[in-house]
N, C-alpha and C positions, 0 to 999 in steps of 0.2 A: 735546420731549424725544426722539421718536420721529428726528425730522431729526439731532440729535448722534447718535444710534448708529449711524446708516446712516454718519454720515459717521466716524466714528471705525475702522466696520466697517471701510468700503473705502479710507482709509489702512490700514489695518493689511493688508487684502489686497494693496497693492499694494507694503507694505515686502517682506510674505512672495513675491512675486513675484519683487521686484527679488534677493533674494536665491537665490532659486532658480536664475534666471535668468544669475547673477553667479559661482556656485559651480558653471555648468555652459560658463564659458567657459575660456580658454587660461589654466593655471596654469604656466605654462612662464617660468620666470628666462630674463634674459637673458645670455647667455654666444656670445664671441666664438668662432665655432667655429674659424676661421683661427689664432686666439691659441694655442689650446688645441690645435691637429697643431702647430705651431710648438713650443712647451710637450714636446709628447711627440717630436717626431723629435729636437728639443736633446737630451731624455734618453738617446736612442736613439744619439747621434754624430753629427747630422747627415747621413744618410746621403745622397748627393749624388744616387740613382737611382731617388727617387719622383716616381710621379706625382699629379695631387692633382685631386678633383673634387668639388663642393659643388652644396648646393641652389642656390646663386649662377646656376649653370650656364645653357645652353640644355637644354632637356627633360631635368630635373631629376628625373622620375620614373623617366625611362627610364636614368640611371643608378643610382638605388637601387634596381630592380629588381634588379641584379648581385647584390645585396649583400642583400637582404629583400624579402619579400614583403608587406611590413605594406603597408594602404589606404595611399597619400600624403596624404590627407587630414587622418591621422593627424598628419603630420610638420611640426616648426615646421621644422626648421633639420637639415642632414648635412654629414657627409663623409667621404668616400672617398681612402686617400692607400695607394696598393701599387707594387709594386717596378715599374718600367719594364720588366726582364727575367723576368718571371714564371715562366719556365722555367725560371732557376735559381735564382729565392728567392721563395718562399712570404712576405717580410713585408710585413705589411699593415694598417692601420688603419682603421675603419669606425666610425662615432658619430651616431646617429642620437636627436638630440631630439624627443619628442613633446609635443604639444599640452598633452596632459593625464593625469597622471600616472597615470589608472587605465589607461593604453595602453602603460605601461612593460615591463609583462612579456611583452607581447605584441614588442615593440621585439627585447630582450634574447634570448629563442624565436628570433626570425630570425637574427640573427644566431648563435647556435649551429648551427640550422640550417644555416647557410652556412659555417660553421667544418668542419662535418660531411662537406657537399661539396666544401669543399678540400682534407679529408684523405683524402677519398676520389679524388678526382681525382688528387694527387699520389703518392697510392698506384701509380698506373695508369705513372706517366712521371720520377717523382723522387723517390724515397725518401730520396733523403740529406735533405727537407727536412721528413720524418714528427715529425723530434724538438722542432724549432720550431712544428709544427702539433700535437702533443700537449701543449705548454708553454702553448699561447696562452688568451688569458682574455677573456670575457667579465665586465664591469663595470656596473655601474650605481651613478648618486648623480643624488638628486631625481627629474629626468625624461630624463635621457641615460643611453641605453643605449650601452657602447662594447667595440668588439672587438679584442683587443691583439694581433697575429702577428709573433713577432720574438725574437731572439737576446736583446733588452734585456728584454724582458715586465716585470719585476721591477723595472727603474728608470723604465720606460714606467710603469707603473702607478703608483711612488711620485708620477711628475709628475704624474698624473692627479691626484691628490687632493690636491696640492701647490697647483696650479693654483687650485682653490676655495679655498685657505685664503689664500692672497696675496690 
């Protein structure tokens, strides 16, 4: 009798294992980041004078540095899509999925934070572009965190969430 509880014990330790184990990995859906700037520039008009950059990339870390300081480790999946002429438009889109959803708020944090030094920098060299950088929004659903800079903000956003529901 002694042999069945040892062995009932340690399935049971190794269910509680596998579980722990299992709720401590990537809780992160999958979502086309490419589909999804596609999705938001549509809302936006197509705007013909972005540039676009993803974790796809070569050193992949070293461009979301731009944009946040979150660990990369952190990060499933980005991207980066801002105006080719930055000097005279502040619009810009930034979406950075995380791993694992308790890293979300940490995600969304940076991104404000980098909202913060836009408007601070454009304060310094182009004010005419304060009222698009006062409009702009930080979002989140699930485990992306996304930063909306733009004249459209309001229809950018409705495709954000538009986006999940298709």
């Amino acid at each position: 009798m002694t042999a069945i509880k040892k062995t009932v014990a340690l399935v049971l330790s190794m269910f509680i294992l596998c579980g722990i184990f299992t709720a401590c990995g990537d809780d992160a859906e999958e979502i086309s980041m490419y589909d999804l700037n596609r999705a938001l520039l549509e809302a936006a008009g197509n705007p013909e004078d972005m540039k676009y950059a993803s974790s796809s990339d070569a050193n992949p870390q070293d461009l979301l540095a731009h944009v946040s300081g979150i660990d990369y480790g952190k990060v499933k999946a980005f991207f980066i899509t801002y105006a080719a002429n930055g000097t005279g438009n502040a619009d810009e889109i930034a979406a950075i999925q995380v791993k694992k959803k308790s890293d979300l708020n940490e995600a969304a944090a940076s991104l404000r934070i980098h909202l913060d030094t836009r408007k601070t920098l454009y304060a310094t060299y182009d004010k005419s572009q304060l009222p698009k950088l006062e409009k702009a929004k930080v979002i989140t659903r699930g485990n992306l965190a996304i930063l909306i800079v733009s004249d459209q903000v309001d229809k950018m956003e409705n495709a954000f969430y538009q986006f999940f529901n298709d």
